[in-house]
N, C-alpha and C positions, 0 to 999 in steps of 0.2 A: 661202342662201349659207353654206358653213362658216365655221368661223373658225379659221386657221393660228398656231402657235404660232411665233414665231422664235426658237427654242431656242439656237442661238451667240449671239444680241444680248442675252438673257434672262444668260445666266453671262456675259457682255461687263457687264452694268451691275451684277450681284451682284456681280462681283468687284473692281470703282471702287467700289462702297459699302465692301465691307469691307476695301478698302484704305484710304480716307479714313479709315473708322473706327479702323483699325490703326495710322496715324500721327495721328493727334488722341490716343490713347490713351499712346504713346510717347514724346509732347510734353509730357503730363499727368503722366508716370512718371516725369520727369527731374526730380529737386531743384533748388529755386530758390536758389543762394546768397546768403544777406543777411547784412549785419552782421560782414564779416568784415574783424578788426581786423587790419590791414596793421603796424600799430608792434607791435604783438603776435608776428607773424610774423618781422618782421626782427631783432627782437630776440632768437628762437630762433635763428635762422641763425648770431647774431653772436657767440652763447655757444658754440655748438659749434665753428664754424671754428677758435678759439683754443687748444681743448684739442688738435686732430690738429697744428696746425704745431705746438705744443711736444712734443709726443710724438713728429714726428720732429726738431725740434731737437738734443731728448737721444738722439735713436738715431745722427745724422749726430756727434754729439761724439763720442759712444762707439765709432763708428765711425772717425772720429780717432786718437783715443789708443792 
């Protein structure tokens, strides 16, 4: 008795392996964020917002006068 290859079912399951293996890899790739100080971050936010409203402050006066 021969024995028949079934060549579409053959690249049907190589190509689920290296697709699984494609996204395990992808998953593995992605940086894990830890440790990130939040009152650190708002307190950036809360320095810059101050300096754009007073700079158009003095542009809306000057635009006044």
């Amino acid at each position: 008795m021969a024995v028949t290859r079934l060549k579409r079912k053959d690249r049907k399951n190589k190509a689920r392996a290296n697709n699984k293996q494609r996204i395990i890899k992808q998953l593995l790739a992605t940086p894990v964020i830890k440790n990130v100080d939040v009152e650190a971050l708002k307190a950036q936010f809360s320095v810059s917002t101050p300096a754009t409203t007073t700079a158009t402050a003095t542009t809306t006066e000057a635009a006044a006068e």
